[in-house]
N, C-alpha and C positions, 0 to 999 in steps of 0.2 A: 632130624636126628639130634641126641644128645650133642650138646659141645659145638653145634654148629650154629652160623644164622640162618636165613632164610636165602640169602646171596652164596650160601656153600662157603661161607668162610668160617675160620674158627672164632668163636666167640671172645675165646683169651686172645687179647689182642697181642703179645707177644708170642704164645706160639702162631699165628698168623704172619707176625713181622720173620721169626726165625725159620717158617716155609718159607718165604717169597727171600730171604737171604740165602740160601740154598738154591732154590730152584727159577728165580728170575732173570736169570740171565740166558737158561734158556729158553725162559716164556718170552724174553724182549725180543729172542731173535726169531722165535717164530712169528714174532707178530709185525716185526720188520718186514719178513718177507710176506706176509701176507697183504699188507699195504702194497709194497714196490709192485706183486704181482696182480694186485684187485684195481690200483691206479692205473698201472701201463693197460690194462684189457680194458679199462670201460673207456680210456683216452684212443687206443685203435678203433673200438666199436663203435666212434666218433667220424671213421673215414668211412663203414660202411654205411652208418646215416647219410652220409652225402650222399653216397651211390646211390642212394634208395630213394632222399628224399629231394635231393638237389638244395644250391642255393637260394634258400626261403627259412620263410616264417618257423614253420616244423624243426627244416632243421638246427636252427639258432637258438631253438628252446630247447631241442637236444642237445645242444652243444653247453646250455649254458648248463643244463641239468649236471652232464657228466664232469666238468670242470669243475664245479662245486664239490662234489664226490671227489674227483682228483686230491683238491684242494685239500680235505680232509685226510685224506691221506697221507699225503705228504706232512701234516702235520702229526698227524698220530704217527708219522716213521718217524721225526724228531724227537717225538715225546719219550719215545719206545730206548733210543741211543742215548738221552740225557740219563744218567745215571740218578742222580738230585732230584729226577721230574718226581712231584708228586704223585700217587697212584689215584687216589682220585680224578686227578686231570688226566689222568690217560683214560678212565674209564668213561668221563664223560665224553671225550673226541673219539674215543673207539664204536661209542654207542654213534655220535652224529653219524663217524663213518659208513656202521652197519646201514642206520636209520637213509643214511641216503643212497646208497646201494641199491636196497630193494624199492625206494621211490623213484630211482629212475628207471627200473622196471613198470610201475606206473603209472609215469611219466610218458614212457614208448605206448605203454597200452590208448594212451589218451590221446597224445600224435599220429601213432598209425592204428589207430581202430577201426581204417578201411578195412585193416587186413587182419584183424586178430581174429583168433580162433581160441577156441578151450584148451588148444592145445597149446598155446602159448603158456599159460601156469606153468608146466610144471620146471622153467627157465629157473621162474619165483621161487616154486617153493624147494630148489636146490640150492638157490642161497640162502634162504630160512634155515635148511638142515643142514647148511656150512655152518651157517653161525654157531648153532648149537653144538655140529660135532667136534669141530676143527680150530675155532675161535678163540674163544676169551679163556681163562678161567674163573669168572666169574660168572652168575646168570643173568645180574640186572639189564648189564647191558646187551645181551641177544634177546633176553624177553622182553625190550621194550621196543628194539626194531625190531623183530620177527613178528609181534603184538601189532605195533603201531604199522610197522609198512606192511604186513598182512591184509590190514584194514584200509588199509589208501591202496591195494594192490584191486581188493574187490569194490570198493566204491569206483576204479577208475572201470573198472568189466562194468557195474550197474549204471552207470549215468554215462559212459563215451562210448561204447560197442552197443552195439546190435545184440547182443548172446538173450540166449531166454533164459525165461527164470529160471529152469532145470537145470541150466549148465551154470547159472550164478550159486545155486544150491550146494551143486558138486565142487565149486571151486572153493566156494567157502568152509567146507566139512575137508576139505584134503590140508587148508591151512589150520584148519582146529587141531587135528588131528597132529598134521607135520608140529607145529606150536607145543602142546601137549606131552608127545612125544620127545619133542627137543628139549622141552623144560626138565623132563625129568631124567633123561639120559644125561644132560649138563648137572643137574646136581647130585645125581649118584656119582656120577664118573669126579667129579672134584671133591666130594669125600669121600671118596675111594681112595684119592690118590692123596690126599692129605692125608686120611687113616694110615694108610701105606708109610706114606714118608714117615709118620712119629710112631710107629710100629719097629720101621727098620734102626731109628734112630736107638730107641729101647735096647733092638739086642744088640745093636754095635754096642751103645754100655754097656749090660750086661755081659758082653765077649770083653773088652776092655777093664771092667772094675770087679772087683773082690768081693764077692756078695754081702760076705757078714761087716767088712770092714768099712768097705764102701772110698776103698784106695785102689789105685791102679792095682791090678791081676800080676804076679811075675811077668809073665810075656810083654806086655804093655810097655812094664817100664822097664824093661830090658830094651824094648825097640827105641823105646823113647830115651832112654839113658844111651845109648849108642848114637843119635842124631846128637846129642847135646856135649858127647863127646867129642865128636868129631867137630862139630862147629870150635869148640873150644881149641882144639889142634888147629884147624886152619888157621884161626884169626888169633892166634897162643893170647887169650884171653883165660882168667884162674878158671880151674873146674875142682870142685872139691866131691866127696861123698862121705855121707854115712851108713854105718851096719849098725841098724839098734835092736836087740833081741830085750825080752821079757824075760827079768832074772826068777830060776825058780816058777816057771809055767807048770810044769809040770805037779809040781806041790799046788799048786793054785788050784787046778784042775781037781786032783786026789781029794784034798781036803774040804772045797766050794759045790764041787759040781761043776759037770760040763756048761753047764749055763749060764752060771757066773763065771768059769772062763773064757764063754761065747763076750759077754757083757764088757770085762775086763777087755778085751782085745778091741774090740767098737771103743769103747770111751778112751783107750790108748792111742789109736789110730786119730780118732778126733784131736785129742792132742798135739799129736803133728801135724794135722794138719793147719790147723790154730797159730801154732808156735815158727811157721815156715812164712816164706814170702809166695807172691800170688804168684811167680814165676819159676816156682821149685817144683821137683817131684817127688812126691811119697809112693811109694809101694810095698806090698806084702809081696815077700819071696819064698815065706816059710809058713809053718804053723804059728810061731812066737815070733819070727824074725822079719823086720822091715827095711828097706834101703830108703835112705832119702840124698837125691840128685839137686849139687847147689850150683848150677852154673853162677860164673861172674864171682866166685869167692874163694879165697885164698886161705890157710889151713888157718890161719889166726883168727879170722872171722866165721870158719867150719867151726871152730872149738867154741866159740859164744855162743854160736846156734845150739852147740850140740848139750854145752851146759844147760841151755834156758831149756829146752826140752827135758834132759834130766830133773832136774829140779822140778818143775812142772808135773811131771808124771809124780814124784816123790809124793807131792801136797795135794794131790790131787783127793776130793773128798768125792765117794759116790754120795751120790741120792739117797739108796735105799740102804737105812741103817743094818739090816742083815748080811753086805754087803761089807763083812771088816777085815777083808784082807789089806794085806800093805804091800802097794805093786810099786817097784823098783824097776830100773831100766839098766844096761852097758850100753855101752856105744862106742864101738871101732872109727875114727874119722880119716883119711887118705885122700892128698893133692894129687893133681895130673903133675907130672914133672919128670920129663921126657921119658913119658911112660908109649909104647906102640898100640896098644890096646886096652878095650874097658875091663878086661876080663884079669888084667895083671894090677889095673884100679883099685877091682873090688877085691880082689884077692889080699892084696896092701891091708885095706879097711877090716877084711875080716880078723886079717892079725893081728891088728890093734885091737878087735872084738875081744879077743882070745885075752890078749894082755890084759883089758879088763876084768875081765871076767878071774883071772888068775890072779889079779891086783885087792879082792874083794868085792868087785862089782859094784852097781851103781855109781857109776862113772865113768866118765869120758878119757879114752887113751887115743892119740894120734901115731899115725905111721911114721918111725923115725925120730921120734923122741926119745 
């Protein structure tokens, strides 16, 4: 599929890092417990080898088989808890893990091939179609154990059992098959769920930002201006805000055309956000009207901001010389100061809006000056 590799990953390596920062932690925990729970069973399936094989030869080669496999395990649980692990190193110890799983399946076939039957498969080919359904989310490593111990599953039936060719035939076509089928249920199902993940991410933006302006939606920053408030209360650190409205929109509009006052309102918006720090928030609340949210600044440092934006929009030159209106800003600026809520804030800031606006406009008035 477009966009993807061949391992079901996304080709852009940063949205690939920005899925797995989202959703790794809890791929780490599922694959923690699938180690604690794939080590602790082949380590028990170790006391019924005894029973079966007694102390000897056989069983010491079982024993050494599934300790290995342990082993791996316990290391891919380590890898899966370090935070820092690289992902690569988890995928190569995830893949030994698998790859020895299904070998010491085997492994069994080739110690007790007294006793094996056709019917022993399908033990195999249920951890093949773990791997694939339940496992990684990547493919390389289930298609190389499910591939590779597939292939040491049937050479241990063709060379250590008795089985006829028929029943070698039938065993090998259930793991083509099982293989097959897992390959491609593993890579749909992981871009599915990637497609999913930056699908869902899209309309949370789109539900969060303002289509045309491409600034927080009122809602947004209204939630977010109310968290940023209240932090500022608790820890009575400055909170300042702005009310900046587009003086004369409406003439803009009459005289331009809606399009260039589509234009005007995008290259306004860029503006603030340009002229803001990485830690502020801009939003549209109106048709013409924006608020911008300063945590950490005190009304003497609001008024700098709020001049540099004025100004800014003043000289602002467009692009397309048809484009010859002259867009001017006000802007209302209001501190926190033993204020109870955000809503007597903005209300503050709006007034100062009004002052300017009544002062002549294009320009900045604070609350209480």
């Amino acid at each position: 599929m477009k966009g993807f590799n061949w391992n079901s990953e996304f080709v852009d390596r940063e949205k690939e890092k920005l899925f797995f920062d989202e959703n790794g932690q809890q791929i780490n925990r599922r694959m923690q417990y699938v180690c604690c729970i794939t080590g602790i069973a082949y380590l028990l399936a170790a006391i019924a080898d005894y029973y079966e094989l007694g102390a000897g030869t056989g069983f010491y080669t079982m024993l050494g088989g599934r300790l290995v496999m342990a082993s791996f395990a316990v290391i891919t649980f380590f890898l899966f808890i370090i935070q820092s692990c690289n992902i690569r190193l988890r995928k190569i110890f995830l893949c030994l893990l698998m790859s020895s799983t299904i070998l010491c399946e085997a492994l069994e076939v080739c110690v007790k091939s007294y006793n094996f039957t056709s019917a022993g498969a399908p033990i195999a080919l249920f951890i093949i179609l773990t791997f694939y359904l339940f496992l990684p989310p990547w493919v390389y490593p289930s298609l190389i154990a499910g591939c590779g111990g597939g292939l040491a599953f049937i050479c241990a039936v063709l060379f250590a059992t008795e089985s006829g060719l028929d029943a070698s035939i039938v065993i090998t076509l259930c793991f083509m098959l099982a293989n097959a089928f897992g390959i491609y249920f593993l890579y749909s199902f992981n871009v599915t769920k990637r497609s999913d993940f930056f699908a869902h991410l899209e309309l949370k933006r789109k539900a969060d930002f303002d289509d045309l302006t491409q600034v927080f939606c009122r809602r947004k920053i209204m939630e977010l201006g109310q968290r940023y408030f209240s932090l500022a209360k608790r820890y009575e650190t400055p909170f300042s805000t702005l009310i900046l409205d587009i003086d004369h929109f409406k003439e803009i509009n009459d005289s331009f055309g809606h399009q260039t006052g589509d234009r005007v309102l995008r290259d306004v918006a860029g503006i603030f956000r340009n002229e803001v720090r990485e830690g502020d928030l801009v939003g549209r609340i109106g048709g013409e009207e924006f608020v911008v949210f300063l945590p950490n600044t005190n009304a003497v440092q609001a008024a700098v901001v709020a001049d540099r934006i004025c100004r800014s929009v003043e000289s602002y030159q467009y692009p397309e010389p048809e484009i010859g209106v002259r867009v001017t800003i006000s802007i209302g600026s209001a501190e926190l100061i033993d204020l109870s809520d955000l809503h007597t804030l903005l209300k503050n800031a709006d007034s100062a809006l009004y002052k300017a606006k009544d002062n002549g406009r294009n320009q900045v008035c604070w609350y209480g000056a």
